[in-house]
TIKEBA-352512 format. One record per residue (C-alpha): x, y, z. Coordinates in steps of 0.1 Angstrom, whole numbers, padded with zeros to 4 digits, always signed. Layout:
! residues N
XYZ...
! end
This chain:
! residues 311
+0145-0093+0109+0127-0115+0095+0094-0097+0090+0119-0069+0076+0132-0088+0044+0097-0100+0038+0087-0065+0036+0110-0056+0009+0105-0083-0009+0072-0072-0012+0079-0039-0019+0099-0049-0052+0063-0063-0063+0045-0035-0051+0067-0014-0072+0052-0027-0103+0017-0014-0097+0032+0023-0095+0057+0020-0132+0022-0005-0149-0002+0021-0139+0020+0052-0154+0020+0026-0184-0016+0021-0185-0023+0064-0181+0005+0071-0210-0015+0049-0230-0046+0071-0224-0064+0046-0199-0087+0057-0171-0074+0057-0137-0105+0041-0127-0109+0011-0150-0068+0006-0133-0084+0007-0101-0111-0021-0103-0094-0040-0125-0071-0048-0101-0096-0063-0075-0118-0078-0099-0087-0099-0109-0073-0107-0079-0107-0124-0071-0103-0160-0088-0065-0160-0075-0070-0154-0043-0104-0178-0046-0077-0204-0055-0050-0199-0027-0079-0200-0003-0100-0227-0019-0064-0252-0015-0052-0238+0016-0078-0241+0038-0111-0234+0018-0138-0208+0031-0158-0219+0061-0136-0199+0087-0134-0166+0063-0173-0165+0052-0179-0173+0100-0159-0145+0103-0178-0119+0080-0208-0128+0095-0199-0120+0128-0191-0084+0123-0197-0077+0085-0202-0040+0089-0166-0041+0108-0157-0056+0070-0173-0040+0056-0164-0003+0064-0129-0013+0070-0123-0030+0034-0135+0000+0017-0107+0024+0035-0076-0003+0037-0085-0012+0001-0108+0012-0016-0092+0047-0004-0061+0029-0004-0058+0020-0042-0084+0045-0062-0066+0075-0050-0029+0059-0059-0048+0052-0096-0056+0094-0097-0020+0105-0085-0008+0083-0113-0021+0103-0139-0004+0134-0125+0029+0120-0113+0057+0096-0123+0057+0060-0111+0091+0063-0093+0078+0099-0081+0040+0083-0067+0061+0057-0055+0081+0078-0031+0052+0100-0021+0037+0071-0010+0061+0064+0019+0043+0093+0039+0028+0062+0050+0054+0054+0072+0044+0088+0090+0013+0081+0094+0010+0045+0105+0036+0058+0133+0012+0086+0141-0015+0061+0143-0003+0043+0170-0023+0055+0201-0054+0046+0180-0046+0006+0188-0033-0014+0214-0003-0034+0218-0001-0070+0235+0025-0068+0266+0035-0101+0286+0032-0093+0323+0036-0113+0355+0000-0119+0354-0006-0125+0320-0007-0107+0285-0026-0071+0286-0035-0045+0261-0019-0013+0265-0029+0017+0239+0000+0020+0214+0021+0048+0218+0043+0070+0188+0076+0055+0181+0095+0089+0189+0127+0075+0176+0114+0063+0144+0096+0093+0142+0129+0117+0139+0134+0093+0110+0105+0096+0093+0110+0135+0090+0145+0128+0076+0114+0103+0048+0096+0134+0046+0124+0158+0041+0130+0136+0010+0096+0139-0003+0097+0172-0002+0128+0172-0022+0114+0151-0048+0087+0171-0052+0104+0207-0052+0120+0190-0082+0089+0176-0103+0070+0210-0094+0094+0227-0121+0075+0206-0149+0037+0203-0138+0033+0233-0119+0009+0237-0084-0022+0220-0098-0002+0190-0109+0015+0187-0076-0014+0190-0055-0034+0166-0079-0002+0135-0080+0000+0145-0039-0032+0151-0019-0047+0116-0031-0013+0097-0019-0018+0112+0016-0052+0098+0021-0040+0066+0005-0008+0065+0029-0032+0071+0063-0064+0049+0047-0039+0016+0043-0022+0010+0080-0054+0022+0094-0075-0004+0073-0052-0032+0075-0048-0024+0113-0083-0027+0124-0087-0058+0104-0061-0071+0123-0076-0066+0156-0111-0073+0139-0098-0111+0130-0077-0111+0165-0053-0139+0143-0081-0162+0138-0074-0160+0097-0044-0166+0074-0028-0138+0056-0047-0154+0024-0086-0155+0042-0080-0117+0052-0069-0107+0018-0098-0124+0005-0122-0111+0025-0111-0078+0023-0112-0079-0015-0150-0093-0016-0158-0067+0012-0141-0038-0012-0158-0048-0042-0188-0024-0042-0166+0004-0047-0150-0010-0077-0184-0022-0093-0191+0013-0085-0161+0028-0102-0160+0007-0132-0194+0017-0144-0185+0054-0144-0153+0045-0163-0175+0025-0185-0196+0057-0192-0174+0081-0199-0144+0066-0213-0157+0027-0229-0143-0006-0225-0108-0009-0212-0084-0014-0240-0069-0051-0241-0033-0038-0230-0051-0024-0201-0069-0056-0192-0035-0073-0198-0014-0046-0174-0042-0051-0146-0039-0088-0145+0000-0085-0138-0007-0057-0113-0031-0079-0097-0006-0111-0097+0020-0093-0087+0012-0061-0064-0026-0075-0053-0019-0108-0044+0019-0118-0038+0028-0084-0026+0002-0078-0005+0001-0111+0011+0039-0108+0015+0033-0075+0032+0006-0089+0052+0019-0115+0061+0050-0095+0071+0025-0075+0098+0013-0106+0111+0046-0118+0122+0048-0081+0142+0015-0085+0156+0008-0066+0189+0046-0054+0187+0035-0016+0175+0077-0007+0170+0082-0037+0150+0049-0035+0127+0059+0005+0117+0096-0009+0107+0080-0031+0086+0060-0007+0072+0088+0012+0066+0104-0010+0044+0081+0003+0017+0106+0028+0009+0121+0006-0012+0092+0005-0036+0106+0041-0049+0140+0025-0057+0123-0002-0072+0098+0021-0091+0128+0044-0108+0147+0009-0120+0118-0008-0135+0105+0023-0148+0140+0026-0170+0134-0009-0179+0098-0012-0188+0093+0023-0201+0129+0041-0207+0123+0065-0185+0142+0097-0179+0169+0099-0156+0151+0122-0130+0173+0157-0122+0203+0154-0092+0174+0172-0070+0152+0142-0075+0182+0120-0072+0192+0135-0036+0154+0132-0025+0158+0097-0037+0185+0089-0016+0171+0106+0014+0141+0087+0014+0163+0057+0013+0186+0067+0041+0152+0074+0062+0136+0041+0061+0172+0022+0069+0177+0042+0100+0140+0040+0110+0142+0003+0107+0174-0001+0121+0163+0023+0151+0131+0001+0157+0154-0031+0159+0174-0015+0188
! end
C-alpha cells in the first residue's frame, strides 16, 4: 500500500510536465528545446541530492562496469520516453497526452515475461521469468477502453493526422519507460539509491538531448526565457521529485512483478491531475461529456487494477 500512495503522489507532479509543456507549445516553443531542457536541468539537482546523500563513487563503479548496459538503456527509459511525450504535446491536450499515456500500464503488464521475478523457496530465493498479470490485465482494457473514448472525442477537432500525431509517439513512450527503468533495475540488482540511478540515467541520456537541442537551436533559435523558466519547474517537479517518487515507489516492489505493474498503474491519476491543473494554470475548456466518461473510465481502470493486484 505503501508503494501505491507513493505512486500517486508522484503522479500529481508528473502531471505538471503534461499541462507546462501544452504551455510551452501554445506559446510557439519547440517540442525539442522542452525535451532537453528538462534533462539539462535536472543535472545540477540531482548532482546535489547525490553529492549530500551519499556522493558518487558507487554511481560512477557502477557505469563502468557495464556502461553500454547504461548506456543503451538510459536512451529508451529516458530518451524515447520523454522526446516523443514533448511531440504528442504539440498535437494533443495536456489532460488528453496525459491519459494516453496510461497505455503504459498495458504495456509494462505485457512486459512481464521479458524479466524475472525473485521467489523465496525452501532452498533459497530463485528467479522465475515474470509472467502477465491476467487479472490486472482485464483491467487495463477497461484503461484502454477509456482511451479510446477520450480520443473518439478529441478526433472531432483535429481530425486523423492530429490523432495519429498526439497518439503513435505516446505508445512508444508508454512501452520505452517500464522497459528502461526495468532493465536498469536488474542492471544495478539494488546496489544504488533511487537518487544514483536517476542520476546516472540522466548523464547516460544526455547525448540525445545535446543532440536534440542543436537541431532546435537551428531551426527555431534560443529558447524564449518563459520556456527556460517552464523547463526548470518541469524539471523540479516531474524530473526529479516525481520521478524519484515513482522510482522509488518500484524499488519498494522490487522482484514482486504484480506489485510493481499496480504501481505503475497508479499513473492514471496523472490525467485527473492534468485536467485540474490545466483549468488552473491555463483555463482550459471543460472537455465534452464523451471526454468526461473516458475520463472516468480511465480512473475506474487503474483503481480496480490496483485493487485487483493487492488481492
Amino acid at each position: 500500500m505503501r508503494a501505491i500512495i507513493i505512486g500517486i503522489i508522484a503522479a500529481f507532479f508528473f502531471a505538471f510536465t503534461f499541462v507546462l509543456n501544452q504551455l510551452m507549445s501554445d506559446l510557439g516553443g519547440d517540442w525539442m528545446w522542452s525535451a532537453s531542457l528538462r534533462y539539462f536541468f535536472m543535472v545540477p539537482f540531482l548532482l546535489l541530492l547525490v553529492l549530500f546523500k551519499s556522493g558518487f563513487k558507487k554511481m560512477w563503479s557502477e557505469i563502468k562496469k557495464r556502461p553500454f548496459a547504461w548506456f543503451i538503456y538510459s536512451q529508451i527509459g529516458f530518451g524515447l520516453f520523454y522526446a516523443p511525450l514533448c511531440f504528442a504535446g504539440d498535437y494533443s491536450p495536456g489532460w488528453l497526452v496525459a491519459g494516453t499515456w496510461q497505455i503504459t500500464i498495458v504495456a509494462g503488464a505485457l512486459m512481464s515475461p521479458l524479466f524475472y521475478e525473485k521467489i523465496q523457496t525452501a532452498t533459497g530465493i530463485v528467479k522465475v521469468k515474470g509472467r502477465i498479470p491476467l487479472t490486472g490485465l482485464c483491467w487495463s482494457g477497461v484503461i484502454i477502453v477509456g482511451i479510446i473514448i477520450m480520443e473518439v472525442s478529441h478526433a472531432t477537432t483535429v481530425g486523423l493526422k492530429g490523432i495519429v500525431l498526439g497518439t503513435l509517439p505516446i505508445i512508444i513512450a508508454a512501452f520505452a519507460y517500464p522497459y528502461g527503468n526495468r532493465k536498469m533495475m536488474e542492471v544495478t540488482e539494488g546496489r544504488l539509491n533511487v537518487f544514483e540511478r536517476v542520476l546516472g540515467m540522466t548523464l547516460c541520456s544526455l547525448p540525445t538531448w545535446l543532440i536534440l537541442s542543436i537541431i532546435a537551436g537551428t531551426r527555431s533559435g534560443i529558447p524564449s526565457m518563459s520556456q527556460v523558466t517552464n523547463s526548470i519547474i518541469i524539471a523540479l517537479f516531474s524530473g526529479v521529485i516525481a520521478t524519484l517518487l515513482f522510482f522509488k515507489a518500484t524499488d519498494l516492489t522490487q522482484g514482486r512483478m504484480k506489485e510493481l505493474a499496480a504501481v505503475e498503474a497508479t499513473q492514471s491519476m496523472e490525467a485527473v491531475f492534468s485536467f485540474i491543473l490545466g483549468l488552473l494554470i491555463l483555463n482550459s475548456a471543460v472537455p465534452s461529456l464523451s471526454a468526461w466518461i473516458g475520463l472516468i473510465v480511465v480512473v475506474f481502470g487503474m483503481t480496480a487494477h490496483s485493487l485487483s493486484q493487492r488481492n
